[in-house]
C-alpha positions in Angstrom: 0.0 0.0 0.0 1.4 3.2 -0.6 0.8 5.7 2.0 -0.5 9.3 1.5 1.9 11.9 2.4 0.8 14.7 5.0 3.1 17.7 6.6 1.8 16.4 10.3 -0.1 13.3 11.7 -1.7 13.4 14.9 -2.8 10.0 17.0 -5.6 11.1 19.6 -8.8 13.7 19.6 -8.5 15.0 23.1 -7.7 18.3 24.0 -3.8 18.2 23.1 -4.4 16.3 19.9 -8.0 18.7 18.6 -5.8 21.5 19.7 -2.9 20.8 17.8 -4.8 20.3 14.7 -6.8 23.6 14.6 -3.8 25.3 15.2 -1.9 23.7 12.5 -4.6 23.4 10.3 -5.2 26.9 10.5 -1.8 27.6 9.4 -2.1 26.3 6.3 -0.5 22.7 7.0 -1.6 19.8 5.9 -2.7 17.8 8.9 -4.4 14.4 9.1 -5.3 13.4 13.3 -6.9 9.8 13.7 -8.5 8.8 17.0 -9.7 5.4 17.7 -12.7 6.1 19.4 -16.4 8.1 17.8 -17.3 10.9 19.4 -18.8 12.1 21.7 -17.5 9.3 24.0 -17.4 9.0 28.1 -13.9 10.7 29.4 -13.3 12.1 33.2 -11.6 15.0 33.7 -14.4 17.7 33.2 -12.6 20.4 35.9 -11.0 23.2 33.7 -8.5 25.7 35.0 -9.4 29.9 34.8 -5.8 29.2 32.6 -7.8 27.2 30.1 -9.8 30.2 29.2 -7.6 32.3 27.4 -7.0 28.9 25.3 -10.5 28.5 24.4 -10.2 32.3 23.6 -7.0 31.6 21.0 -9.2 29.0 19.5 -12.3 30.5 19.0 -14.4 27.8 21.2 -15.1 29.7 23.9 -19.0 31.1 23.8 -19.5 27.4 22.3 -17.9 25.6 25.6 -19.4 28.5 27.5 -23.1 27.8 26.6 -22.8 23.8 28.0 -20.7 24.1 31.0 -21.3 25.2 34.6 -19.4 28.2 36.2 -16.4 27.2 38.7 -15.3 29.8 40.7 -13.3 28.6 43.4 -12.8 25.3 45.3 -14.6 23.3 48.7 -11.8 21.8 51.2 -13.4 19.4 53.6 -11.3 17.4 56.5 -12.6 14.8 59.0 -9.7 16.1 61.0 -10.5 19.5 60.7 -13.7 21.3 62.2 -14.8 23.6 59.7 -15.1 23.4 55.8 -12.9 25.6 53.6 -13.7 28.1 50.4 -10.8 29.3 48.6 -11.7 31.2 45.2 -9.5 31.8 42.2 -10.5 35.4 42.9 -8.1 35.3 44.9 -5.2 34.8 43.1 -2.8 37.4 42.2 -4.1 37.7 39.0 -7.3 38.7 39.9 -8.4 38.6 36.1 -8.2 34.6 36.5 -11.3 34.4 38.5 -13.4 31.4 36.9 -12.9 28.6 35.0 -15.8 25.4 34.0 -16.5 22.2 34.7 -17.7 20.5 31.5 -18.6 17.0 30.2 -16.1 15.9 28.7 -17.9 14.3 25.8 -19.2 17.3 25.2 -16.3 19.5 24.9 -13.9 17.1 23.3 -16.4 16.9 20.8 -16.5 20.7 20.4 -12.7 20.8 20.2 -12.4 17.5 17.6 -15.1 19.3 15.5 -13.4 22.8 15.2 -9.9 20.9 14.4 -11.8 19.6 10.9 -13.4 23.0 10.5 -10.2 24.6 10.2 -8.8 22.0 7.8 -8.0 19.1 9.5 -8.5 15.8 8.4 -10.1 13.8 11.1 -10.5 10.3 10.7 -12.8 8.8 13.9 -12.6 4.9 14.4 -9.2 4.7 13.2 -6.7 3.2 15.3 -3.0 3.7 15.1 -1.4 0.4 14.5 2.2 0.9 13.8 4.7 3.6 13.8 7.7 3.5 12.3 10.3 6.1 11.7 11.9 6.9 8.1 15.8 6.9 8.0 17.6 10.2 7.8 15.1 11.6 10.2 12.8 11.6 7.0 9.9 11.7 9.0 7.7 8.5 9.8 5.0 6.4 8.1 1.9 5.6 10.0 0.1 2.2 9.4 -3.9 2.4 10.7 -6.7 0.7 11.0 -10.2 2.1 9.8 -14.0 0.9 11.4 -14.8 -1.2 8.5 -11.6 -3.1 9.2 -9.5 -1.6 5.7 -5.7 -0.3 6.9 -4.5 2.9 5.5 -1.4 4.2 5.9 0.4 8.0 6.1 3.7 9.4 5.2 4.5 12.7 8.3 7.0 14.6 7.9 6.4 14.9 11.9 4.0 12.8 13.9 2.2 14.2 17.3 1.4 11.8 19.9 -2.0 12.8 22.1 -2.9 9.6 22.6 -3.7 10.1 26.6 -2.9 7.3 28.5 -2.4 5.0 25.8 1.2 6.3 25.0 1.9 4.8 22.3 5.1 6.5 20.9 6.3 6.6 24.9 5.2 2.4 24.8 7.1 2.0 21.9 9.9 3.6 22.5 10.5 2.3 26.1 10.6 5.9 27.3 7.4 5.7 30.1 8.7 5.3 33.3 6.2 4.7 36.5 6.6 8.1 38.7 8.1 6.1 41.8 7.5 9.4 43.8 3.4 8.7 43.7 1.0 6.0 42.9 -2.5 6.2 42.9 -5.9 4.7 41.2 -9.2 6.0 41.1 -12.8 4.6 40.7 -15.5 7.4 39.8 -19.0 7.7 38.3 -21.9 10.2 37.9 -24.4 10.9 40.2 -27.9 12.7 39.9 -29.8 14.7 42.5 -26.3 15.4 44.6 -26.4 18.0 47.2 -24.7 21.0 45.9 -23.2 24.3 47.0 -25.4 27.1 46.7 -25.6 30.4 44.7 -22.1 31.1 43.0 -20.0 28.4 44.7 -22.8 25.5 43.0 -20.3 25.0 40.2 -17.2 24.9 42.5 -15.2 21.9 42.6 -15.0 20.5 46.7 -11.9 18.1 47.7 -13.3 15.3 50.5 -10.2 14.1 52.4 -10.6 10.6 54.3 -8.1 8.0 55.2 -7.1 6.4 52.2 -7.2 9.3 49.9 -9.4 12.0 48.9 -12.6 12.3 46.8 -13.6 14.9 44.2 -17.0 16.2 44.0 -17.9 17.9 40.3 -21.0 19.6 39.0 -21.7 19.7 35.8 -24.6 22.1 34.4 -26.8 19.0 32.9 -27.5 18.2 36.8 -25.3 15.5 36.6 -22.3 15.7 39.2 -19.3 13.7 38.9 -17.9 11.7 41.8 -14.5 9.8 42.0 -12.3 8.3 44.9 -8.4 8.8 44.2 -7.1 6.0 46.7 -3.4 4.2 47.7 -3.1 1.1 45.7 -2.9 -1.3 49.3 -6.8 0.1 50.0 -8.1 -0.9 46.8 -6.3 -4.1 47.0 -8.7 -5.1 49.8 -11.9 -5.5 47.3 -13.6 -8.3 47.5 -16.8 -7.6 46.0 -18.0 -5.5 42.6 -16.4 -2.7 41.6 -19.7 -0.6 42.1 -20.3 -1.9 45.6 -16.9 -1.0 46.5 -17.0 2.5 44.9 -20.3 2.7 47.4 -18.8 1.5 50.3 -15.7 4.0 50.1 -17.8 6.9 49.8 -19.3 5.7 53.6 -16.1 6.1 55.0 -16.2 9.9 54.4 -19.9 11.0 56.0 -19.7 14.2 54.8 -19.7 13.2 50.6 -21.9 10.6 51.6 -24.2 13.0 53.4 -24.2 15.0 49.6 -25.0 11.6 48.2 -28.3 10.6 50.1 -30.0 11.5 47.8 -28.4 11.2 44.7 -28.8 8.4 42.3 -25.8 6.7 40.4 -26.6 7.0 36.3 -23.3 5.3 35.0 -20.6 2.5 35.2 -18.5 2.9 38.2 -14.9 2.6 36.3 -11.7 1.8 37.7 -8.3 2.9 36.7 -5.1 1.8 38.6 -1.3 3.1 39.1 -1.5 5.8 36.7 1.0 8.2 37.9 4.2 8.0 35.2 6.1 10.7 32.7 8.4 9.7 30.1 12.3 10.5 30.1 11.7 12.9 26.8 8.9 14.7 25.1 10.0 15.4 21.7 12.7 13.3 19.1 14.1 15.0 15.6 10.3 13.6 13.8 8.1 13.4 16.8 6.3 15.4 19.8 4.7 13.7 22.6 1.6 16.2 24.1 -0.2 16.2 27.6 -0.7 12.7 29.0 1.0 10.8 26.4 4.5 12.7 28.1 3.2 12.7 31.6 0.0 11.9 33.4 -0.3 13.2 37.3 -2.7 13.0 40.2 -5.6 15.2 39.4 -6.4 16.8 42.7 -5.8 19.5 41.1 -7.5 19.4 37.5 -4.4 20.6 35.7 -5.0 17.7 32.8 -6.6 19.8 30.5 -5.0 22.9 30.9 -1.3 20.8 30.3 -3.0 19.0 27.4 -4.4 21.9 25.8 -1.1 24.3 26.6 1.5 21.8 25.7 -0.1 22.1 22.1 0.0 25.6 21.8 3.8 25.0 21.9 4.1 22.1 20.4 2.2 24.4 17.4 5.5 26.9 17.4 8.0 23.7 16.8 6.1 22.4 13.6 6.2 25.4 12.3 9.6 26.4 13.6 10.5 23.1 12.0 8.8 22.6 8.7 9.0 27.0 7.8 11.6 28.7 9.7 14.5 26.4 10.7 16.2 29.2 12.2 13.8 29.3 15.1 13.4 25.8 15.6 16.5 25.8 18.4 14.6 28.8 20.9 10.8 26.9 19.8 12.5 23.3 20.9 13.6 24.9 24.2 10.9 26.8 25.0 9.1 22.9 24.5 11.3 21.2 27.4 10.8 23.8 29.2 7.0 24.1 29.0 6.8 20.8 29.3 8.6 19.7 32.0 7.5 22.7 34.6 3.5 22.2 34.8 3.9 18.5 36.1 6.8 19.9 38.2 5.1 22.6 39.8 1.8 21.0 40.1 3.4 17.6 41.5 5.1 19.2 44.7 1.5 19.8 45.8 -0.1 16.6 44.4 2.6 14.4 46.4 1.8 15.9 49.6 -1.9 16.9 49.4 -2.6 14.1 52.0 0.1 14.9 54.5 -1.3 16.3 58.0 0.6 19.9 57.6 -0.6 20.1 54.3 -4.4 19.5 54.9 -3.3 21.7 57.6 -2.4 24.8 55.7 -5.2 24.2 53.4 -7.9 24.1 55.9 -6.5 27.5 57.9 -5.3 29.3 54.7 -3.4 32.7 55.5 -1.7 35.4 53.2 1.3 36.5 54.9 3.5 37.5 52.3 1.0 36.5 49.8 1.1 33.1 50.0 -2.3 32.4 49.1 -2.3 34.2 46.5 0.3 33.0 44.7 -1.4 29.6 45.7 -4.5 30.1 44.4 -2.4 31.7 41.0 -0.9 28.1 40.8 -4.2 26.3 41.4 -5.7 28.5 38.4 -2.9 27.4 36.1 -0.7 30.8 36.0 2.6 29.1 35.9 3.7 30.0 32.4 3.6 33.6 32.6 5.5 36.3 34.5 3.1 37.1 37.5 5.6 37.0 40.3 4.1 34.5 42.5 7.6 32.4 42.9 9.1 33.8 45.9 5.5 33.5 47.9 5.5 30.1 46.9 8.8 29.3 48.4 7.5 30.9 51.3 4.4 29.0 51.5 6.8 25.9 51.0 9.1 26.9 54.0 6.3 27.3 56.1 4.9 23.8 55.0 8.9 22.4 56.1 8.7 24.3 59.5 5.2 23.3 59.7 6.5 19.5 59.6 9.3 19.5 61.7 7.4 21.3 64.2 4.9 18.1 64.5 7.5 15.8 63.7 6.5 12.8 65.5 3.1 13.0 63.2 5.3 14.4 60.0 7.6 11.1 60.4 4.4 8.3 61.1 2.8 10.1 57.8 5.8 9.5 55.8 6.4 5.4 56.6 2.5 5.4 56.0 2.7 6.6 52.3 5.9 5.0 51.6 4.2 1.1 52.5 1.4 3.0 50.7 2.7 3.7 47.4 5.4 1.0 47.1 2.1 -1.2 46.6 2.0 -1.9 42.8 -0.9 -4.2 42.9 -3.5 -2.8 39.8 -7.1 -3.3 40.6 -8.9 -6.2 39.6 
């Protein structure tokens, strides 16, 4: 078979790979993206950053996501250890611009995305899985073998192929560059509820974090009525199952009373799905013919709904090297470091929080959030995504991070039982059955 040629060749239509497209589309390249599911189809994730919006903006999506989502303004803290509940808004942050953000259904807005990629140009192929890839001597680019719905193979000729396949990774799987994040390991279950208890007035759409012993929940409204509910657990809890995966989801959400009380009346209306150890990165993000975008370089706890943001922003970028690369080689050195560097920093920055979000001092300076030298709002600027920009919130953060170190040693005995209890926690590999 002999392939058909194309300037770019995208596997996945998430946010990185939709992004990608449209951008590239737009500027005149040809672009083909395949992804092997139809959509709409079911994805979690549906908390956006207020950094996503400007994104939407860029793109042209954003009165279309706007009209099917549900406000999020700020996020719920609540602690069996702690007395009260807590509000922190993105209001707050230093950039007092970034004040909202969404929470949308992720069928939904993919959708949008995947659509507005083919009606800048695109060629979007759905039901067409990526089979093989393999790369052309000479750095000559890379042929791509597929398979369609009806079974027929087709096959590509890139001159550079993106990888936004998610979780699938395939470029990272094979090129034996995905490498399990030793640092953290998690797995979630999660499903949708109907006729969940919700904040009130403005805060209705805001996200709210349940803490309880073997992890946390998230608790996510979407503007159908639907809400979406998921447990982010240690491996060695989840090992302990012994009956369905839906009656386990049930039971965990009894050991924290307050979600539960939110649940009472509240009706499960999908699957409860499982997904185990996902925490990894991979030891590069780009080769001389290829460029690996949001989850397919790095996936990360999402406590604090950074996916889509990463996914989305890591194309943007990603944009600037294709065309760095395939118009104006002379740029191509600054647009390739300006990549690692993008990159590498959001699951940096965000991962220092996400590794100790269930320590004691942690919940701690959560629950009793002060600003002394603006450390919360330089939190709340991180929380809302504003990590790539030049708002000087870096020297609060290392002051909100000495605090946190004083703030352990001072309880030390508790610091130290805290630490053996999440290293026995994540050294547990076992994946859920």
């Amino acid at each position: 078979m002999t392939p058909s040629s194309c300037d770019v060749l995208i596997i996945g239509g998430g946010p990185a790979g939709s992004t990608a497209a449209a951008l590239l589309a737009q500027q005149g390249m040809d672009v083909v993206l395949l992804e092997k599911a139809q959509h709409p189809r079911f994805h979690i994730g549906e908390s956006l950053l207020p950094a996503n919006l400007p994104l939407l903006d860029q793109l042209g999506v954003r009165a279309e996501v706007e009209a099917m989502a549900m406000p999020k303004y700020g996020i719920e803290f609540v602690s069996p250890w702690h007395k009260d509940r807590t509000f922190l808004e993105f209001g707050e942050a230093w950039d007092k611009s970034m004040d909202m953000a969404y929470q949308v259904r992720r069928s939904d807005f993919d959708h949008i995305l995947i659509r507005h990629a083919a009606s800048k140009g695109a060629k979007v192929l759905e039901n067409c899985q990526v089979k093989a890839v393999d790369f052309l001597p000479k750095d000559a680019g890379a042929v791509v073998q597929a398979q369609q719905a009806d079974g027929q193979n087709a096959s590509w000729q890139a001159r550079i192929v993106i990888d936004a396949s998610g979780r699938d990774t395939f470029l990272a799987n094979k090129l034996g560059t995905k490498v399990k994040n030793k640092k953290h390991n998690s797995a979630a279950l999660f499903g949708h509820f109907t006729g969940a208890q919700r904040l009130e007035g403005k805060q209705e759409g805001n996200i709210s974090l349940f803490w309880f012993d073997h992890g946390w929940f998230w608790f996510i409204p979407l503007a159908d009525g639907a809400t979406s509910v998921g447990a982010v657990c240690w491996p060695t809890y989840l090992k302990t199952r012994k009956n369905s995966v839906e009656e386990f989801f049930m039971d965990t959400i009894a050991l924290c009373p307050p979600l539960q009380a939110r649940l009472k009346d509240a009706k499960l209306v999908s699957e409860v799905e499982a997904t185990g150890n996902y925490s990894y990165s991979c030891d590069r993000a780009r080769g001389p013919n290829y460029l690996l975008l949001g989850d397919a370089f790095a996936f990360i706890d999402p406590v604090f709904s950074s996916g889509v943001f990463l996914a989305m922003n890591s194309a943007f970028v990603a944009a600037d090297v294709v065309h760095a690369q395939l118009r104006e080689p002379r740029k191509l050195a600054a647009a390739h470091k300006r990549f690692d560097q993008v990159m590498l920093r959001g699951p940096r920055e965000f991962s220092w929080f996400i590794y100790r979000v269930t320590n004691p001092t942690m919940r701690d300076l959560f629950m009793g959030p002060r600003n002394m030298f603006r450390v919360k709002e330089a939190v709340m600027s991180l929380f809302a995504g504003d990590i790539f920009r030049k708002t000087p919130i870096w020297p609060s953060i290392y002051v909100f991070k000495a605090i946190y170190y004083i703030g352990s040693l001072l309880t030390l005995k508790r610091t130290l039982a805290a630490a053996r209890r999440r290293k026995i926690n994540i050294s547990d590999t076992a994946p859920i059955r």
